[in-house]
Structures are given as C-alpha cells and as structure tokens.
N, C-alpha and C positions, 0 to 999 in steps of 0.2 A: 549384505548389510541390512539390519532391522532399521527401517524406515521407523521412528515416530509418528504420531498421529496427529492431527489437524486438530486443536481443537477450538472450539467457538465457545465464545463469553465463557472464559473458563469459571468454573465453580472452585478451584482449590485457590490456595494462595498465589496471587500474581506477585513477581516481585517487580515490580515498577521502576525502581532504580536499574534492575538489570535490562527492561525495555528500553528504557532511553540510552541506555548503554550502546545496545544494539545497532537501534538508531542514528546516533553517533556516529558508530563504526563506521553504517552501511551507507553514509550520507557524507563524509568526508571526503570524497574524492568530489563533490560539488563545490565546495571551500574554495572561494575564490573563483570559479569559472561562470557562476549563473550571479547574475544582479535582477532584482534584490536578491539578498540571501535567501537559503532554504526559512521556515517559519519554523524550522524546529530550533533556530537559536533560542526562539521566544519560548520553549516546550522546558516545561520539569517532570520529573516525573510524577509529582502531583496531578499538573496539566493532562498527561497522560491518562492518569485513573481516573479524571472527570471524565475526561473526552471517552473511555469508556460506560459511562454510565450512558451516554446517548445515542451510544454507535456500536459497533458489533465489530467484536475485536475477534482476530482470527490469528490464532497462536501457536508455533512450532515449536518445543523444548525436546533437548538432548541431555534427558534426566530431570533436574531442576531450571535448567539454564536454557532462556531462551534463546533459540536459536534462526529462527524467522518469523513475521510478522503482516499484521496488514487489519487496516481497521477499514470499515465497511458502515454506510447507513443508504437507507431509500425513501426516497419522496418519489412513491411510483409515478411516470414509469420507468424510474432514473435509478441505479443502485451505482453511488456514490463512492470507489476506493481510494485510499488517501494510506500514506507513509508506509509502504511496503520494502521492505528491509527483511535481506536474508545475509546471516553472518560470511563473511568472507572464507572461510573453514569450509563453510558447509553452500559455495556457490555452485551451479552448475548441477545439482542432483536432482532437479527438478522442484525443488520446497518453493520457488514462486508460482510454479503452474499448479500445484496440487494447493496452495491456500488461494488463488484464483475461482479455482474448479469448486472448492469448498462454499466460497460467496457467489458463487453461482447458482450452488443447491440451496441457498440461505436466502437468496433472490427471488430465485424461481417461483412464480405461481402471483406474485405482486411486482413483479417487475419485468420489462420486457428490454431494456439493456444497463450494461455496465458502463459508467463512463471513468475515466481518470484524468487527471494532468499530470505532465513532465515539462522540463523547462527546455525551452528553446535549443538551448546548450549542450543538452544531456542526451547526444545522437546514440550512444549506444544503448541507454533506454527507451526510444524509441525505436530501434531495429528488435529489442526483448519482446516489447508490447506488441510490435505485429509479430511475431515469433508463438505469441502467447493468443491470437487471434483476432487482438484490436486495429482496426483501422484511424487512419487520420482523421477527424469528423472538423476540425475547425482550432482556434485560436485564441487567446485571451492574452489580457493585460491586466498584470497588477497597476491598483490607483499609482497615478502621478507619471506610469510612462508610456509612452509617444509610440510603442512600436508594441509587437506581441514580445510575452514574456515566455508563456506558455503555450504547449500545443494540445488538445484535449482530444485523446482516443477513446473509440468507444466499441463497446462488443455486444453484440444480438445473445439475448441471453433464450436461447433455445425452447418453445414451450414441452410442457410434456415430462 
C-alpha cells in the first residue's frame, strides 16, 4: 500500500470544509459521553483556517481528501497538539504515529516535550497516547466544573 505523506503547513490548497469534515467524523463517538462537549462544536471551517495561520497544521490526504490530521503550536518548552483526527477508513495504519513523529521533527531543537489533552471519558484515547509514548503527567478542568474534565499526557521530545 503507498502510504501518503505528512505534510506540514501545507502550501497547495487546503480544503477546509473537508477538515472539519473529518473532524466531525473522528470526534463523533465523543457525542454525548464527555461534558462539556468537544469545542469543536464551536469550530467552522473558517475557525479552522484561522487557527492555522498560528499553529502548524500537520496533514494526511488520500489524493485530495483529507484523510488525518493534527494541529500543533510551542511556547518552548511546551509543543502543544490539539484535534488529532484520523478518518475511520483509514484507522489503525499507523497515520496517528507518523503525524505525531512528524511534530516532533517540527519541535525538535525548540522544544523539549510534547503535551496533549483527552477527556476523562475517552479511555481508549488514553490507552493510544501511551501506545504512542505519552505518559500521564496530570489533570485539568474546564471553567465552572468541580472535578477534572481532562487528563493531560505528555512526551519527552528526544534531543538530537
């Protein structure tokens, strides 16, 4: 099977509407199980192409059509990933560790780890992410509630 390619801040045409598509898909089975909701309710695909102009978007497409995903920023010594979404078609082939792997060469050299969140809820995302080499590091809460909402893993981003 020809793997496609990784690629960062793409230069061709992103189609935006097809990201949040994606997103969609890959964030559906949270519907209903995590409170508050995912923030991608609040997300257009407008939203989306802003939030790339400040953060480093890391793109998998199967021809035109994106097919995984994952946006990325650092405020060293911190490299921040946020909404990582791989098409259900295309789960299990490895396209999260390989856009992972990719923000980690985009880190590297200004950043010394990777952190992320997942929600409390979402156990078989947190059995991926140590899967994928993050550890537990700690807990948070969205404003207004009482208990942790999320858990935040983190990964030693390698020197060298």
């Amino acid at each position: 099977m020809n793997t496609p390619d990784v690629e960062t801040n793409p230069k061709s045409p992103v189609d935006w509407s097809a990201i949040h598509g994606l997103l969609r898909l890959s964030f559906r089975s949270m519907e209903g199980r995590i409170d508050p909701p995912s923030s991608l309710r609040a997300m257009s695909p407008d939203t989306l192409r802003i939030k790339a102009e400040t953060e480093d978007l890391f793109l998998i497409r199967a021809g035109t059509t994106p097919i995984a995903c994952l946006f990325g920023h650092g405020t060293p010594p911190v490299y921040r990933l946020s909404k990582l979404a791989v098409h259900p078609d295309h789960a299990r082939r490895g396209l999260a560790r390989r856009l992972i792997d990719t923000a980690v060469r985009k880190a590297a050299g200004t950043c010394t780890t990777l952190r992320l969140q997942t929600r409390i809820e979402l156990v078989e995302n947190h059995a991926t992410f140590r899967a994928l080499g993050f550890s537990r590091s700690g807990s948070s809460s969205h404003p207004g509630f009482d208990r942790p909402t999320s858990v935040i893993f983190t990964r030693p981003i390698a020197a060298g």
